[in-house]
C-alpha positions in Angstrom: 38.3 68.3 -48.9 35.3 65.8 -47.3 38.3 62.8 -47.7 41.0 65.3 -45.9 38.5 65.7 -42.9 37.0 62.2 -43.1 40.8 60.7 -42.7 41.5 63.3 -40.1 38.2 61.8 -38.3 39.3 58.3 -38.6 42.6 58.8 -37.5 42.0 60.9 -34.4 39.2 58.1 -33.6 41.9 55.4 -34.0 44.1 57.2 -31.9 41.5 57.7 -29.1 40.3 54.3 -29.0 44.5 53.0 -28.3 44.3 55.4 -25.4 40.4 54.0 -23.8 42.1 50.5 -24.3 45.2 51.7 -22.6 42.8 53.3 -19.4 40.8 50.1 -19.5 44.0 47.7 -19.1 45.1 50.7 -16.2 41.5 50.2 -14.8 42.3 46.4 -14.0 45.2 47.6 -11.3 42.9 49.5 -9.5 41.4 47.9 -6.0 37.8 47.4 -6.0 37.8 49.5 -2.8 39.2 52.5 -4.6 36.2 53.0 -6.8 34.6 55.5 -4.3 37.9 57.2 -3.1 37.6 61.2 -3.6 41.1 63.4 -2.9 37.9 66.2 -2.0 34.8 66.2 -2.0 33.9 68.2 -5.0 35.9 66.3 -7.5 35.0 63.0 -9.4 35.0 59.8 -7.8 37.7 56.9 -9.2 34.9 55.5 -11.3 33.5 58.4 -12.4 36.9 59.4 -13.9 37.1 56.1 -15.6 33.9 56.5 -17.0 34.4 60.5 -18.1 38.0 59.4 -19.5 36.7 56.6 -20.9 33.0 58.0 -22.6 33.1 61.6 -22.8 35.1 62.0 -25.8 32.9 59.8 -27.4 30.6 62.5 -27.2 32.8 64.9 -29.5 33.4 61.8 -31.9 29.9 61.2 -32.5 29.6 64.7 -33.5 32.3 64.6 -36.0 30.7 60.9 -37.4 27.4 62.4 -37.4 26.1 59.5 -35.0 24.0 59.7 -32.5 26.0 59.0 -28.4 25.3 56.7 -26.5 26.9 56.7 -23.6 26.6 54.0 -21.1 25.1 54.7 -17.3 28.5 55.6 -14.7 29.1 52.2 -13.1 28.9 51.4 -10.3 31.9 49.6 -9.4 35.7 49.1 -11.2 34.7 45.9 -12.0 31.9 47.1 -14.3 33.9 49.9 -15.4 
């Protein structure tokens, strides 16, 4: 049962890490002027999202490795996104 959900682990990780490659290749489109833009006020900034889109499921992965997260700090500009 342990291999079933360890292969299930690895797989959904592989998967996951094709689609943060994907976002980071996306990110290099973006103008540097963009990385404040809001559509509203109460939503995430462009940077933010990269960095949620990018990080945050990390957070569940760690859980299912049994690592500890480390995320890094939300950037301050696309650049060091």
């Amino acid at each position: 049962m342990s291999e079933t959900i360890s292969m299930s682990t690895k797989t959904i990780l592989n998967r996951w890490s094709v689609h943060r490659d994907v976002l980071f290749e996306l990110v290099k489109i973006f103008p540097e002027s963009s990385a404040n833009f809001r559509p509203t006020p109460k939503v995430m900034s462009v940077v933010e999202m990269i960095h949620h889109l990018a990080w945050v499921p990390d957070f569940f992965f760690s859980a299912m490795e049994g690592r500890e997260w480390n995320v890094p700090p939300v950037p301050q500009t696309i650049a060091e996104a």
